[in-house]
C-alpha positions as CSV (number, residue, x, y, z in Angstrom):
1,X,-44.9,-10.6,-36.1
2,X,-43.8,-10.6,-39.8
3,X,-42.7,-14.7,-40.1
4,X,-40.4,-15.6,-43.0
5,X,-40.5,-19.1,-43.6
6,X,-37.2,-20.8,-44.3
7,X,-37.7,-24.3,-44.6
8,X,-37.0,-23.9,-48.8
9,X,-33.3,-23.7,-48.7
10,X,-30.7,-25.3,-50.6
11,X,-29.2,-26.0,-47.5
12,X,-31.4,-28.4,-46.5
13,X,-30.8,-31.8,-48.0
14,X,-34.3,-32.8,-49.0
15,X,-34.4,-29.0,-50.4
16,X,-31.7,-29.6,-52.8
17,X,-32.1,-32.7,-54.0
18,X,-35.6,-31.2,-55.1
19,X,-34.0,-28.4,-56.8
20,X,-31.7,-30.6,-58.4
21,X,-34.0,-32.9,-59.9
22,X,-36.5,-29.9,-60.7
23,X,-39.3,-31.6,-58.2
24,X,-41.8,-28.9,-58.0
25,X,-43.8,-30.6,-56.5
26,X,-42.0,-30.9,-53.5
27,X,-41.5,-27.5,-53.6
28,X,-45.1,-27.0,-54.0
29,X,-45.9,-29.0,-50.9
30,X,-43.7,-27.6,-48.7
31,X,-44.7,-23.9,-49.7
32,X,-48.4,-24.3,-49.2
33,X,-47.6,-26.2,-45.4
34,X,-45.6,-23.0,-44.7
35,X,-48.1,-20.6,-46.0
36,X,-50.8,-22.2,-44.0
37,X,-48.8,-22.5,-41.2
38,X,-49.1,-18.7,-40.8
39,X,-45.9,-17.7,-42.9
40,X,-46.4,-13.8,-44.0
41,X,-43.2,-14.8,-46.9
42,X,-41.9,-17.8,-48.4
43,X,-38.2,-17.5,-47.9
44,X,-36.4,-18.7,-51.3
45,X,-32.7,-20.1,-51.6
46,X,-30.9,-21.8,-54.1
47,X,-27.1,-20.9,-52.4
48,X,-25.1,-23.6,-52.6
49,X,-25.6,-23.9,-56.5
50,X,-22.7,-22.1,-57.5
51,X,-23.0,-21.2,-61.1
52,X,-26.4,-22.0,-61.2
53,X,-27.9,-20.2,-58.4
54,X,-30.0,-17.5,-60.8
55,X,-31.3,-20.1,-62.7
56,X,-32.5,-21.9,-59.6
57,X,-33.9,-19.1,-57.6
58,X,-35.6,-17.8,-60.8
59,X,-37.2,-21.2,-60.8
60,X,-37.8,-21.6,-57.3
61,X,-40.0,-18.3,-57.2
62,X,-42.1,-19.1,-59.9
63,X,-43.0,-22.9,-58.3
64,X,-43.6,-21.3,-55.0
65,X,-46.1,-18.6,-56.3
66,X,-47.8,-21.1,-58.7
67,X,-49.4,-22.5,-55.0
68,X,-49.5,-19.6,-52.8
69,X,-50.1,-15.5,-53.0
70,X,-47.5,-15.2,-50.6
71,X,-44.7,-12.9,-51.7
72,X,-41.4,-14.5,-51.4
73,X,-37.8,-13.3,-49.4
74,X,-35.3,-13.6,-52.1
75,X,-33.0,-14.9,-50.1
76,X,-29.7,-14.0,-51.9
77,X,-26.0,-11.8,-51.6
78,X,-25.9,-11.9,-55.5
79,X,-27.7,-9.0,-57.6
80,X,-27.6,-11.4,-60.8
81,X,-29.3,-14.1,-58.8
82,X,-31.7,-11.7,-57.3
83,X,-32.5,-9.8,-61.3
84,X,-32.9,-13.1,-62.1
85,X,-35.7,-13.6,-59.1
86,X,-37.2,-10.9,-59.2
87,X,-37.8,-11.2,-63.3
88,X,-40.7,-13.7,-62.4
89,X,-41.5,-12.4,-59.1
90,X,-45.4,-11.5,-58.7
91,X,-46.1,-8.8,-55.8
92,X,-43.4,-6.6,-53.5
93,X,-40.7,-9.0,-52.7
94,X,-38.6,-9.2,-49.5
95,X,-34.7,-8.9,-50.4
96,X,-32.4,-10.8,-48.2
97,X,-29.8,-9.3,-47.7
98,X,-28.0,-6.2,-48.0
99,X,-24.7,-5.5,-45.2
100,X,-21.8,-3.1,-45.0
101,X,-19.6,-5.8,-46.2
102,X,-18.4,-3.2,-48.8
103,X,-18.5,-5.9,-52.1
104,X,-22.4,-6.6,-51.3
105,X,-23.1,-2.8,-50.2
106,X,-21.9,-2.3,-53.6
107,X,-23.7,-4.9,-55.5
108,X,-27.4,-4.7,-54.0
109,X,-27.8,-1.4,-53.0
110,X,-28.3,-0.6,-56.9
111,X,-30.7,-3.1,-56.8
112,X,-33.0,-2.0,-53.8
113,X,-32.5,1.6,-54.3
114,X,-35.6,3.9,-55.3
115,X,-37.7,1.1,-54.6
116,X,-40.7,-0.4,-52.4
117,X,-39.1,-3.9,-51.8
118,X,-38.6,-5.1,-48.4
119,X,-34.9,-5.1,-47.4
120,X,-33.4,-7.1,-45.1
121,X,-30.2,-5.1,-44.1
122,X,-28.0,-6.8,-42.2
123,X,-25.2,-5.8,-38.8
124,X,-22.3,-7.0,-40.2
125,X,-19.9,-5.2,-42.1
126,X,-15.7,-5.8,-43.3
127,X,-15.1,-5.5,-39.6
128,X,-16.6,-8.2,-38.7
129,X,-19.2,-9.6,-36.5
130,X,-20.8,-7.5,-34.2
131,X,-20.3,-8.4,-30.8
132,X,-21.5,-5.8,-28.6
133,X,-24.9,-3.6,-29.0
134,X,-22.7,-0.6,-29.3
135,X,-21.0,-2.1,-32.3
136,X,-24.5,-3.3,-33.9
137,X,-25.6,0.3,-33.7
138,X,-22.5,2.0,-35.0
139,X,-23.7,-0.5,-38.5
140,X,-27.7,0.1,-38.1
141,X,-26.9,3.8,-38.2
142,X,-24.9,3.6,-41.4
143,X,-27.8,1.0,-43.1
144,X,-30.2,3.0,-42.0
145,X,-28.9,6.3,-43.5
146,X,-27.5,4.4,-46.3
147,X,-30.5,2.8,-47.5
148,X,-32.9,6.1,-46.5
149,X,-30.4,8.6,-49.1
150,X,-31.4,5.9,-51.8
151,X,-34.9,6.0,-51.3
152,X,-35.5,3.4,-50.0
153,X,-38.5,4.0,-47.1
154,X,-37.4,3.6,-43.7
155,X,-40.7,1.1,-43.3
156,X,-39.6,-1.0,-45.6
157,X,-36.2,-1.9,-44.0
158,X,-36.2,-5.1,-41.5
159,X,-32.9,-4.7,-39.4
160,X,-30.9,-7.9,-38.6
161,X,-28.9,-7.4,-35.0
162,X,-27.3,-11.1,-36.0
163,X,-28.4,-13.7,-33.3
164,X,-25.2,-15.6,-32.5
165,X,-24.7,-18.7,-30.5
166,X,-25.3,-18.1,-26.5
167,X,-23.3,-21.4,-25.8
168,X,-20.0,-19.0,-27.3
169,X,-20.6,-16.0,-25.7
170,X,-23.2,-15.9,-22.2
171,X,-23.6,-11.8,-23.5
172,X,-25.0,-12.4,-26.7
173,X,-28.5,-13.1,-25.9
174,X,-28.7,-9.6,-24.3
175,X,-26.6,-7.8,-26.4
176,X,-29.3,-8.6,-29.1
177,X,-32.2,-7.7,-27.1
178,X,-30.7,-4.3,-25.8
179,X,-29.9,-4.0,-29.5
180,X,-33.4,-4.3,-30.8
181,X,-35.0,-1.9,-27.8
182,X,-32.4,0.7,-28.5
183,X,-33.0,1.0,-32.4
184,X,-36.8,0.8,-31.7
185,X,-36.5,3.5,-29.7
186,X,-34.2,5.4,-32.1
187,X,-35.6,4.5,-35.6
188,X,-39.5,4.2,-34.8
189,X,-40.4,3.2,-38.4
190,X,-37.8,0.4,-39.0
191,X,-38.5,-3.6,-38.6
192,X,-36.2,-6.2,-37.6
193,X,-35.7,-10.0,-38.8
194,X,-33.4,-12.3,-37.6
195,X,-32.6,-15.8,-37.5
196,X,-33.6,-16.3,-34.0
197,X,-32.8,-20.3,-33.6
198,X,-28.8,-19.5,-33.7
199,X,-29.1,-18.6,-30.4
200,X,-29.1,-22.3,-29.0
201,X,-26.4,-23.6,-31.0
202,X,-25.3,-26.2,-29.6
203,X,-26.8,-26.6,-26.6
204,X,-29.6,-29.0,-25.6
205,X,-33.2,-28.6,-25.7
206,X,-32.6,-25.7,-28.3
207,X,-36.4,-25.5,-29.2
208,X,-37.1,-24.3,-25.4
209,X,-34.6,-21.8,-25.5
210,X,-35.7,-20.8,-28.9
211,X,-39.1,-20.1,-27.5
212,X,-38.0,-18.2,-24.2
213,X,-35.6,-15.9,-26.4
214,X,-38.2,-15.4,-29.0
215,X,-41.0,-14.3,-25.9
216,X,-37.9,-11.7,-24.6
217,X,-36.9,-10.4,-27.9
218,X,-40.8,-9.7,-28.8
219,X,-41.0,-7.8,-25.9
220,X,-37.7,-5.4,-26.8
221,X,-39.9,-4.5,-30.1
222,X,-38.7,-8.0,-32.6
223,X,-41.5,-7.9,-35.0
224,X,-40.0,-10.5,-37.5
225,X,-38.3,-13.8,-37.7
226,X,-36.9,-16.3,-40.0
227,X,-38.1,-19.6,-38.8
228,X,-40.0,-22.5,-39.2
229,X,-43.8,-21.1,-39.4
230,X,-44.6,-25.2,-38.6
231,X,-42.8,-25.3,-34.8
232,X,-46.4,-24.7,-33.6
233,X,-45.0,-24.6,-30.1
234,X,-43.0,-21.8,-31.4
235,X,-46.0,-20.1,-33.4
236,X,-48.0,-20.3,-29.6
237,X,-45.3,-18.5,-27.8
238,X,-45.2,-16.0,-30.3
239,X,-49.2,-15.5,-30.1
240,X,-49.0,-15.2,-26.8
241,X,-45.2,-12.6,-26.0
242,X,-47.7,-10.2,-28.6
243,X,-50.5,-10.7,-26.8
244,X,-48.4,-10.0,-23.0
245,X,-45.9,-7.0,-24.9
246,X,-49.6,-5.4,-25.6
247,X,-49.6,-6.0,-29.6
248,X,-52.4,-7.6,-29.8
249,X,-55.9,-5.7,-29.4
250,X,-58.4,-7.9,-27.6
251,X,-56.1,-10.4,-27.7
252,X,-57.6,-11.8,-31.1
253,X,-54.5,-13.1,-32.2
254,X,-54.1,-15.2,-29.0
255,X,-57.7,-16.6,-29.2
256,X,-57.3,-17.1,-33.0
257,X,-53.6,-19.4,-32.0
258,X,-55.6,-21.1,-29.0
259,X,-58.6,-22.0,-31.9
260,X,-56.2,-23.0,-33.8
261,X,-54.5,-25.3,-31.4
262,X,-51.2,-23.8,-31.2
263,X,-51.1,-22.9,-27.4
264,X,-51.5,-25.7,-25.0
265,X,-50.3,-25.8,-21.5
C-alpha cells in the first residue's frame, strides 16, 4: 500500500498559520512524524493561498525535503504552482491531480506528459461527479488512454474512483469498490489513490468505518491512499487486509505492524 500522507495542507488551520508565518519548523515536525509513521510521500498543499500558492508550495517542498528523503505529492490543479514545486523538488515527484475537467486536462497534461512523475489522475470530468462504476470507467478509460498517448507509463498513473460520502448515497461505498476490481482487472499495470475517509462523512464513529472500507477496498486491488499515516489503528488494518488479500509474503508486513505496535485486538 503506497500511503500519501496529507496532514500538510493549507486546509488545516494549524497548517496554514505555519505557512503563513513561514514556521518551518512546524513543517519540519510534522513531516518527519509522517515519514516515520510509514508515509511512502509527503503530500504538499498550499491551496487556499490564492495568489500566493507557487510561492508557498515551492517553499513547502523544500522545508519538507530538508528533514526527510521522502519524495513529496504535489498536491496542486495549477501548472504554475506545480513548475514552481517541482523547480526545488529532489527525486520523482507524485502529481496531484490531473482530471477530464477540460481547463485542468489542458493545463497539466503538458506538464506530466513524456515524463516519469507519478500522476494522480482523477474520475471526474465537466460532467460531473461520477456516480455509478459505469460512469467512473467511461473517465478511467479516457485518463488512461489520455495519459498513455503522452508518454506517460501506465505504472506510473494512480487512478482516483472519488470516494464520496456513504451517509448521501447507501451505493457509493460499492460503486467504488466494484470500480477499483473492474479497472484492476482491465488495466493490470495502473495504481489507485483515493481519499478513503470521505466515505464516513458525516456519520458517527467515522474512524471505524474508515477502517472496515479501507480492509474491503484493499481486497478489490486499492494499493494507495491519502490519509493520515499516524491513525495507527488505521495503519494495523491496512497491515493486516494485505496480509488476508495475499499481498504480503510470509506475512512480514503484518509481523513487522504487530512489532511495531500497530495491531492490537
Amino acid at each position: 500500500m503506497i500511503i500519501v500522507g496529507e496532514l500538510i495542507n493549507a486546509s488545516r488551520k494549524a497548517v496554514g498559520a505555519a505557512i503563513e508565518k513561514q514556521d518551518a519548523d512546524y513543517v519540519k515536525s510534522v513531516a518527519v512524524d509522517e515519514d516515520k509513521a510509514g508515509a511512502h510521500y509527503i503530500d504538499v498543499n498550499a491551496g487556499i493561498f490564492v495568489g500566493q500558492e507557487a510561492d508557498y508550495l515551492k517553499w513547502l517542498t523544500t522545508v519538507v525535503q530538508s528533514v526527510t528523503e521522502k519524495p513529496c505529492a504535489l498536491d496542486s490543479p495549477d501548472p504554475k504552482a506545480i513548475e514552481a514545486a517541482l523547480s526545488v523538488h529532489k527525486g520523482t515527484p507524485m502529481i496531484n491531480s490531473i482530471s477530464m475537467e477540460k481547463d485542468r486536462w489542458d493545463k497539466l497534461l503538458p506538464v506530466v506528459a513524456g515524463t516519469d512523475f507519478k500522476v494522480v489522475a482523477l474520475c471526474m470530468s465537466d460532467g460531473g461527479m461520477p456516480t455509478t462504476c459505469a460512469d467512473r470507467l467511461a473517465i478511467a478509460d479516457k485518463l488512461v488512454e489520455g495519459l498513455t498517448a503522452k508518454k506517460v507509463d501506465i505504472t506510473n498513473i494512480y487512478i482516483d474512483p472519488l470516494v464520496q460520502p456513504l451517509g448521501t448515497n447507501d451505493s457509493f461505498g460499492l460503486e467504488f469498490i466494484n470500480t477499483v476490481a473492474a479497472l484492476k482487472e482491465r488495466y493490470p499495470g495502473v495504481h489507485f489513490m483515493c481519499g478513503l475517509s470521505n466515505i464516513s462523512y458525516g456519520l458517527p464513529e467515522r474512524k471505524f468505518l474508515n477502517r472496515i472500507f479501507m480492509a474491503q477496498a484493499i481486497y478489490a486491488g486499492l494499493d494507495g491512499a491519502i490519509m493520515n499515516p499516524l491513525d495507527k489503528p488505521m495503519m494495523g488494518t491496512i497491515a493486516a487486509a494485505e496480509a488476508l488479500a495475499g499481498r504480503d509474503r510470509s506475512c512480514v508486513k503484518y509481523l513487522k505492524a504487530f512489532r511495531a505496535g500497530l495491531v492490537v485486538s
